[in-house]
N, C-alpha and C positions, 0 to 999 in steps of 0.2 A: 730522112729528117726524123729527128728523136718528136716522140706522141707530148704532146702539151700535160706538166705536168700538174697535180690537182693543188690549187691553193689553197696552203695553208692555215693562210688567215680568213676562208671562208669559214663559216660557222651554217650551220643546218638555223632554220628560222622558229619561233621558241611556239609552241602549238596552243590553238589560239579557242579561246569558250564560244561557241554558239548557240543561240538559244532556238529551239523546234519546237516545234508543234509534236505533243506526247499523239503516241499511234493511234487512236483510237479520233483525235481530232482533227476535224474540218473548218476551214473560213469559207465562207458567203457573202461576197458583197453587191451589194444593192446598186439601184439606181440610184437610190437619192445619196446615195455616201456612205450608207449603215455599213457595217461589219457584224456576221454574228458568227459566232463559234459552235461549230454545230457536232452531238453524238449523241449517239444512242437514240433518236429520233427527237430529241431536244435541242436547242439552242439558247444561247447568252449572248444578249448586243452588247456588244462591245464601243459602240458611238458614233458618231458619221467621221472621217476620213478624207481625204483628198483622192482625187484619180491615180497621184502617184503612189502615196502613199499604199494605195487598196494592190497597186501595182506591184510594189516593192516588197509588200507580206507576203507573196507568195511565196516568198525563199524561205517560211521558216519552216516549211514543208520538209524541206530537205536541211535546214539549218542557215542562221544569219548571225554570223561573227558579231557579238557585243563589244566590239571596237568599230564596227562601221558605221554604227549610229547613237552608241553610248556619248555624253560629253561634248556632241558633237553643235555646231550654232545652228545647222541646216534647219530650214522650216518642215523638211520631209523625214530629216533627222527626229525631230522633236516629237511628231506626230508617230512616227515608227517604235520610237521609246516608249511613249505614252499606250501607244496599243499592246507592246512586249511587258509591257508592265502588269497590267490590266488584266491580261492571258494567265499571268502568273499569280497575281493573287487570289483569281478563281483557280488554279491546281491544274491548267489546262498546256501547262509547259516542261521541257525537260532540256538540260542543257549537253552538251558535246565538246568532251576534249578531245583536239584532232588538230593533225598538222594540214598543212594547205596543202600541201604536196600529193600527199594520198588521203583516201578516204576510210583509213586503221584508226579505230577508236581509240583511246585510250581510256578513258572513263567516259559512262553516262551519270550525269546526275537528275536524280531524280528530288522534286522538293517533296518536303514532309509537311511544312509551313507554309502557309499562304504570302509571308514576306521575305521567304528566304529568296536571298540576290547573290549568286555566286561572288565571292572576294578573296583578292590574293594579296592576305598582306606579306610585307616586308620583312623577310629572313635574311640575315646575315652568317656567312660561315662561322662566325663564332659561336651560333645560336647551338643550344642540343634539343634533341627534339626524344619522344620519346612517343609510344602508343597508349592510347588512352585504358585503363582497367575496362571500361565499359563497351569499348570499340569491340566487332565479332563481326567473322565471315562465313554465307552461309551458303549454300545453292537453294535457288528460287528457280523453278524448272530448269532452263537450258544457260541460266545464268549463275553468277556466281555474284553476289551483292556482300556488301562493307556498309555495315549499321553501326548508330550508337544511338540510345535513349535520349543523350544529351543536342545530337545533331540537328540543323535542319533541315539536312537533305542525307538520302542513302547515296551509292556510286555502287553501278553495273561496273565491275572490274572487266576491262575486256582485254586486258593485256598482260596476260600470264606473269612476267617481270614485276606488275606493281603486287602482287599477292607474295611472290616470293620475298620484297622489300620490305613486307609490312612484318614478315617473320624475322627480320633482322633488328625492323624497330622495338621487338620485344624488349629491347635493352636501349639503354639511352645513348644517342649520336649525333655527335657531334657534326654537324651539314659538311666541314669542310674535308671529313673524312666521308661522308656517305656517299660525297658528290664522288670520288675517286675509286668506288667499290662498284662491280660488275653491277648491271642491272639496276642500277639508281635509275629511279620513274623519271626526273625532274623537278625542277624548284614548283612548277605550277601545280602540278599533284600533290606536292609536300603543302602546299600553301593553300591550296584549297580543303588538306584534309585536316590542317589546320584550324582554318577560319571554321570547319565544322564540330572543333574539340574532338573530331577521331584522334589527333595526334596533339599534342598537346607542349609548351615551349616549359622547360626546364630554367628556376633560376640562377643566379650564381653559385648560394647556399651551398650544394653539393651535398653528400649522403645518398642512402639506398631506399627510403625512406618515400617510396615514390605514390602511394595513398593518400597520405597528407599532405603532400605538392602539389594534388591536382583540385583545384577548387577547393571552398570555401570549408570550414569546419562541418557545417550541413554535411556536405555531399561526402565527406570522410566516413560519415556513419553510416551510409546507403552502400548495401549489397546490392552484386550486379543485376542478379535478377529481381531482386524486387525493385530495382527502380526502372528496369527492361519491361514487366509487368504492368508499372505503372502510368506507364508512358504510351504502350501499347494494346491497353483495352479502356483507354478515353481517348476522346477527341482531342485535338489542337493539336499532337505532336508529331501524327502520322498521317499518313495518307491512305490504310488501308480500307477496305470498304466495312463499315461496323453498323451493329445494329440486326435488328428480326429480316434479312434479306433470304432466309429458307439454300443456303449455299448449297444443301446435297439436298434435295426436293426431289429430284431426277435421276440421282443414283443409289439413295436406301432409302429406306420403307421408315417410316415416322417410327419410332419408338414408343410403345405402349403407355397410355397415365400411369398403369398401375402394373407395379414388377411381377412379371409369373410368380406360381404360387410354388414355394420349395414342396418336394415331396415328403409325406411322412405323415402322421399323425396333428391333428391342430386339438387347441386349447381354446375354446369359442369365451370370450370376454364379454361376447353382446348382453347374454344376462344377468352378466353380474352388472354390466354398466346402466341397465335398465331398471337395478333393483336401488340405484341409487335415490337416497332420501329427495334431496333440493338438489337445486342446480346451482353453484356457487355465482357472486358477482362475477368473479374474474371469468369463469368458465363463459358466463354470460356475455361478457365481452371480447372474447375469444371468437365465440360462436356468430357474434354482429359484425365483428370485425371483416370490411371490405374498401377495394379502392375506389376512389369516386375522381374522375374526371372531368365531369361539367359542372361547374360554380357559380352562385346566384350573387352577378353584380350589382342587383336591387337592393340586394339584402348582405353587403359584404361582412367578413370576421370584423370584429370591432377588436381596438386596442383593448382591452380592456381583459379580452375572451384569450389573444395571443399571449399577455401576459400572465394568464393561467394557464396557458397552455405549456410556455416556457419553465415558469413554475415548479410543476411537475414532471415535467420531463428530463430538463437540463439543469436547474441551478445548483447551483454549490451549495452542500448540506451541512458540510463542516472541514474543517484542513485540519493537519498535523505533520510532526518531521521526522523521519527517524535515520540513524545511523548506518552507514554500511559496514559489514561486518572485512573491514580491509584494515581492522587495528587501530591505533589510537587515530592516525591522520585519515580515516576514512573520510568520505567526504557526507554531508548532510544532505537528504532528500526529503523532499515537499512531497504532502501527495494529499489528496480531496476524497469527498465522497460525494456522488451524487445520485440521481434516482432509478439509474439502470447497470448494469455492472462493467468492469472495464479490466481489460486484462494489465494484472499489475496495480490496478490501482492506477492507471496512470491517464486515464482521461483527456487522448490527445486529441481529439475530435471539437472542432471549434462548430459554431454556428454562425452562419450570415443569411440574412436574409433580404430577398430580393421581392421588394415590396410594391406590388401591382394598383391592390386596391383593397382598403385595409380602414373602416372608417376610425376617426381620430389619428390616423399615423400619416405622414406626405409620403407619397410616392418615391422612392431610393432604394441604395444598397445600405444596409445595414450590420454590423456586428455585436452581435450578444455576447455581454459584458456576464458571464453565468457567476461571477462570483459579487459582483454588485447588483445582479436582477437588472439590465439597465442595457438599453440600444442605443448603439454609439455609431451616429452618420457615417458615412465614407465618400467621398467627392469622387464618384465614378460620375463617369459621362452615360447621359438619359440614354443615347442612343446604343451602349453596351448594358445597360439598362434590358430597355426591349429587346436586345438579339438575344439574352438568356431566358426572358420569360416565352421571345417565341420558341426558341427550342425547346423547351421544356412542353408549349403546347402541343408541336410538332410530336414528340417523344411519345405523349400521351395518346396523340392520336384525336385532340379534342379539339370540340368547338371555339374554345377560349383559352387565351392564357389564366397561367394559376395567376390568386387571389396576391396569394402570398409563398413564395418559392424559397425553400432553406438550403440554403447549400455546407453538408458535415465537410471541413475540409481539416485534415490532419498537421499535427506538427509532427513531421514525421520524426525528428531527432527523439520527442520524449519516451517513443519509442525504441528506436534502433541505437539508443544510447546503451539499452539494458540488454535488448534481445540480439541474437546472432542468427540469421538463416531465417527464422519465422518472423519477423517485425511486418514486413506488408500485411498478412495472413493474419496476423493478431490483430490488425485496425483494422479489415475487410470484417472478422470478426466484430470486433465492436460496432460497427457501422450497420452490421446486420440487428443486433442487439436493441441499438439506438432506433430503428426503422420501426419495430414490433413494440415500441413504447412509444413513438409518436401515432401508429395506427389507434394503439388500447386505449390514448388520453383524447385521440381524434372522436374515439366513437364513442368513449364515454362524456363530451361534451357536447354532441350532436353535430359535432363540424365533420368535413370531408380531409379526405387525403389521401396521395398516392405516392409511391415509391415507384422514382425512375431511374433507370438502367445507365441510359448514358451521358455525361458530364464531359464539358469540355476542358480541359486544365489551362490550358493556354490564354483564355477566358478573363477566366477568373484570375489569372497573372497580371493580366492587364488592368485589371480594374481595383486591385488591390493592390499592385506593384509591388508582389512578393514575388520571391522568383519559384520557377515550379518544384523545388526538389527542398525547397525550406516549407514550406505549405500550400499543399494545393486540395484542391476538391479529389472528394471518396464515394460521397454519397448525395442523393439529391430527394427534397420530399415535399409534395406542393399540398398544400394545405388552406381552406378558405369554408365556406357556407356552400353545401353543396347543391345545386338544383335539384336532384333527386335521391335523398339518401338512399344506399340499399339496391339501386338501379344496375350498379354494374359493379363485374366482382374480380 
C-alpha cells in the first residue's frame, strides 16, 4: 500500500501573541479574591477576581494566547482581560510570538509604554513596506534586540531569519514579492513591526526620497541619534531603569570630586584672587547660589514675584529678520533676543508651568506667552496635573511638591532646521544656560529652586497633545518660597 500522501491544501496554522508574565514577576492570590503582582520584595494589587479567574492567570506564567480571552463575551473572559490589562500598564508584561505546535520563539516583545497593546494591522500584497531610518539592531547580553525611539515596544529577535529579513527591508518591498523570498518572517512580524513604526508603509507617490515619506515635516529634521537620545535618557518612552540607582557601586571605586593633580610646576591664583578689591553683585550671587527642595506653603511665591521672575529670565527683549545668504530667493528668518544666550539666536526652549500653589494664580498647567509677558491656561486634566508635580517631588527627594514646577520643553525643528549632527547638543546646551539664570534670579529675589534631572516626555504629550518629536520637555526647574533658604546645596 503506497504511504498517505501530504495535503496540499493543508496550510501550517498562522503563530499566535501571548501575553506573560515578564521574568522577574509573580502573582498572589488571596483568599478574599485579591491579585497582587509580586518582585523584588514588592507588590501591586491588581483587584479582587473570581476563583476562576485567579485560576486561569496562572497561564501567563508560561504565556496566554490574546485570542482566548481578547473580544471575548465570557464573564471570565472579561475579568482575565481586565487583569492582562492592568499587568500592562504597570510594565509588568511581555508578549510572545509563537506557533502552538512548538515552543520556538519568534519574537518577544517587550513594551516601552505603559499603553502599548500589541496590533496587527491590515497589509495587503500590494502594500511596500520599507525600514524605518530610526529602526537599529543591537545585542543586549545573550540577545539580540530591534529598537526605534519612535516605537512602543522593542522585539527580542529570536529567529535568526527575521534579522536577516530586516536587511532586505533596507530597500523598499513590495509584500507580494517578499512573501515569495526565502526567509520571509511572516505577515504577523511584518504587522506588528509595523504597528511599532520599526517598518513603516510606503505611499503611492513613489521616488527614492524615503526621509521625507516617513512622518510628518518635524520628524524629517530629526537625526537618528539625536532623537535615539532623546527618547532614551527621559522617561515615558522606554522602560530602562533611569535615575541615581548607583548601577556599578559594586564593581569600581567612586570616582574622585576632584581630578588628580597633572604633574609639573603650578601657578597658585589664590593670592591674587585674595587681593581683590570688592566682591562683585554677580560674583555674590554666584557664591549664594544653591538648590532648595523644601517650600513654605504658608507663605507661597505670589503672582506678582513669578512675574518678575519671568521678566527677567525669559521675556522677549526685542525681534528682528534677516536674510539667508541663498541669493535673491533666500528665505527670511525671525530671530528674538532675550535675557540668557541661545545658540543661533534661536530661542527654542518654551516655558510651562505647572502650578501647585502660587498665591493670586489657580492651580494648572500653564504656558508662557515670553513675547506678550502673559500665562495662557491649557485644559490638562488636575490628575496629570498632580502625577508631574509628584514626580518632581519624588525626583527631588522632598517633603512636598514644588510650589510652582517649569517645565523648558524644545521646539526642536527651530533648531534642526539650521543645525546638522549637533542640534540636540545645542538645546541640552541652552537648557543648561537657562537653568544658571533661573538659579541667579531665584537667589536674587530670595525665592528657592532646583534643577531636576529627570522628565517624562510622554507626560507632557499628553497634556499638551503635542506629539513628542514636534515639542517635548528638556528641562525641568521647581521654583517657590523656600522653607529654609541656604539649607541644602
Amino acid at each position: 500500500m503506497r504511504a498517505p500522501g501530504k495535503n496540499k491544501g493543508q496550510r501550517t496554522a498562522p503563530p499566535a501573541i501571548s501575553a506573560r508574565l515578564s521574568a522577574h514577576i509573580g502573582l498572589e492570590a488571596h483568599a478574599d479574591g485579591t491579585i497582587d503582582a509580586c518582585f523584588d520584595g514588592q507588590s501591586v494589587g491588581l483587584g479582587k477576581f473570581s476563583t476562576g479567574a485567579a485560576k486561569r492567570a496562572q497561564a501567563l506564567r508560561t504565556g496566554l494566547p490574546l485570542s482566548a480571552f481578547a473580544h471575548r463575551g465570557g464573564a471570565i473572559d472579561k475579568e482575565i482581560d481586565l487583569l492582562v490589562r492592568r499587568l500592562a500598564r504597570s510594565g509588568l508584561l511581555e508578549y510572545r510570538l509563537a506557533h502552538s505546535s512548538d515552543d520556538n520563539e519568534l519574537v518577544v516583545i517587550e513594551p516601552q509604554m505603559p499603553d502599548y497593546w500589541p496590533q496587527t494591522p491590515k497589509l495587503g500584497n500590494a502594500d511596500t513596506i520599507v525600514l524605518s531610518r530610526f529602526a537599529y539592531l543591537r545585542r543586549r547580553g545573550n540577545d539580540m534586540v530591534l529598537e526605534s525611539p519612535r516605537a512602543g515596544a522593542l522585539f527580542r529577535i529570536c529567529d535568526p531569519k527575521i534579522a536577516a529579513a530586516l536587511a532586505v527591508l533596507s530597500t523598499p518591498q513590495k509584500i507580494s514579492r517578499f512573501r515569495r523570498q526565502d526567509g520571509f518572517p511572516g505577515i504577523e512580524v511584518i504587522a506588528l513591526l509595523v504597528d511599532c513604526q520599526i517598518l513603516f508603509k510606503l505611499d503611492a507617490t513613489g521616488g527614492d526620497g524615503l526621509r521625507a515619506r516617513e512622518g510628518d515635516d518635524n520628524l524629517v529634521l530629526w537625526d537618528f541619534h539625536d532623537l535615539l537620545f532623546h527618547t532614551h535618557s527621559t522617561e515615558g518612552r522606554q522602560a530602562n531603569p533611569l535615575g541615581g540607582l548607583y548601577p556599578y557601586a559594586g564593581a569600581i571605586a567612586p570616582p574622585p570630586a576632584v581630578r588628580p593633580r597633572w604633574p609639573g610646576k603650578k601657578i597658585d591664583l589664590r593670592e591674587l584672587a585674595a587681593a581683590s578689591e570688592t566682591i562683585s553683585p554677580v560674583a555674590t550671587l554666584l557664591h549664594g547660589r544653591h538648590s532648595t527642595r523644601d517650600f513654605d506653603d504658608r507663605q507661597p511665591i505670589t503672582l506678582a514675584e513669578l512675574s518678575r521672575f519671568l521678566d527677567h529670565t525669559a521675556r522677549v527683549q526685542s525681534k528682528w529678520k534677516g536674510g539667508l545668504d541663498l541669493g535673491d530667493d533666500g528665505p527670511v528668518l525671525e530671530y528674538t533676543s532675550r535675557p540668557y544666550p541661545s545658540g543661533g539666536s534661536a530661542y527654542e526652549v518654551e516655558l510651562y508651568l505647572a502650578v501647585g500653589n502660587c498665591e493670586g494664580l489657580a492651580r494648572g498647567f500653564y504656558h508662557y506667552d515670553a513675547d506678550r509677558h502673559a500665562l495662557v491656561p491649557i485644559g490638562a486634566r488636575m490628575q496629570d496635573l498632580d502625577v508631574m508635580l509628584s514626580a518632581a517631588q519624588f525626583a527631588m527627594d522632598a517633603a512636598g511638591a514644588p510650589q510652582i514646577l517649569i517645565t523648558m520643553a524644545a521646539r526642536f525643528s527651530r533648531i534642526s532646521w539650521k543645525y546638522s549632527s549637533i542640534a540636540y547638543s545645542l538645546i541640552l546646551k541652552d537648557v543648561g544656560v537657562l537653568l544658571q539664570t533661573f538659579y541667579m534670579m531665584a537667589t536674587d529675589m530670595g525665592l528657592g529652586g532646583c534643577a531636576i534631572g529627570s522628565t517624562n516626555i510622554d507626560l507632557f504629550a499628553k497634556m499638551t497633545g503635542i506629539e513628542f518629536h514636534v515639542e517635548g520637555r528638556v528641562g525641568l526647574f521647581a521654583i517657590g518660597r523656600g522653607m529654609k533658604p541656604g539649607a541644602s546645596g
